[in-house]
N, C-alpha and C positions, 0 to 999 in steps of 0.2 A: 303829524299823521292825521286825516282827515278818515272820520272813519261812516261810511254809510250810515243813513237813517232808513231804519225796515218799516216798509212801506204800511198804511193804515189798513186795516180791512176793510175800507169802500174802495182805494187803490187798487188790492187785492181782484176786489170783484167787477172792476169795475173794467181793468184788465183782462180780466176770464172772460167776460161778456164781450168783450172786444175782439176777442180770441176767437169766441164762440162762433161771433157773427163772418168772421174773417173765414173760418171751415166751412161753415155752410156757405161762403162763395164758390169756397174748393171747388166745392161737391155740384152744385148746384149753378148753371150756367145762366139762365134765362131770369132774367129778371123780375119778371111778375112772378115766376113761382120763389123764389129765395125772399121775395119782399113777404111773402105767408112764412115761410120759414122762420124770418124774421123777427115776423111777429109773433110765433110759437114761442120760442127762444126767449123776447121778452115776457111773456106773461109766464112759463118757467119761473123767470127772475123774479120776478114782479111776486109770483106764490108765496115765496119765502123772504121778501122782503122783512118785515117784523119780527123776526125770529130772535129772540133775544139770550139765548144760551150759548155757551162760548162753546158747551163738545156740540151743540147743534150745528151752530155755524163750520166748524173746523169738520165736521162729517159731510156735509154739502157741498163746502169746498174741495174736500176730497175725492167724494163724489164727481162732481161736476170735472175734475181734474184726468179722473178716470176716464169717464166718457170723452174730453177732447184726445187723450191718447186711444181710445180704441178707433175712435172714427176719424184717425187722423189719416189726411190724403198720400197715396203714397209719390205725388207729384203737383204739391201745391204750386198756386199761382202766382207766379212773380212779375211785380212790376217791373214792365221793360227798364225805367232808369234806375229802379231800385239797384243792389248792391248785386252781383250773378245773374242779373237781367239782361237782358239782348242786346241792352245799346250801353250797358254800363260799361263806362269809360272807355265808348269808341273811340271818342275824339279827344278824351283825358290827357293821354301821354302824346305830346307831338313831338318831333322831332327837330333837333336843333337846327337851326334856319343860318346856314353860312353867306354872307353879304361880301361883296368881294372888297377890298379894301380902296375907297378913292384916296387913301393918303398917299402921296405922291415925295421922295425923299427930293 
């Protein structure tokens, strides 16, 4: 039995931020304003980088866990070939291709 290793707290955050950044695409279409978003988002992170208390961190995190669920889009953006995308697995399943037989009895 192989049993998962629980991921480290830079994992953790490193994840959320990815998260983070990923919802302000949602939300936010244009690119020059999301790129300020962006960077809002990092210096956020960046605030609390040094924080060295473990209920500090686990309140932050929680925090920050909060806010991805209240601002979450109610129709995020899915990449067309990602997995419920537009083109996923247009052409995935084809259909068997019958050859007529030139073997000759």
């Amino acid at each position: 039995m192989y049993i998962l290793p629980t991921p480290t707290h830079t994992q953790i955050v490193q994840r959320l931020y990815k998260r983070s950044l990923l919802l302000a695409r949602d939300w936010i279409i244009d690119y020059r304003r999301w790129r300020v978003e962006a960077i809002t988002i990092r210096q956020r992170f960046e605030a609390n980088r040094m924080v060295q208390d473990p209920k500090r961190k686990r309140a932050l995190l929680d925090k920050a866990e909060d806010e991805l669920q209240k601002f979450a889009h109610p129709n995020p953006y899915i990449y067309p070939t990602a997995p419920e995308g537009s083109k996923w697995e247009r052409y995935g399943v084809q259909k068997p291709i019958f050859f007529k037989s030139t073997y000759k009895e």
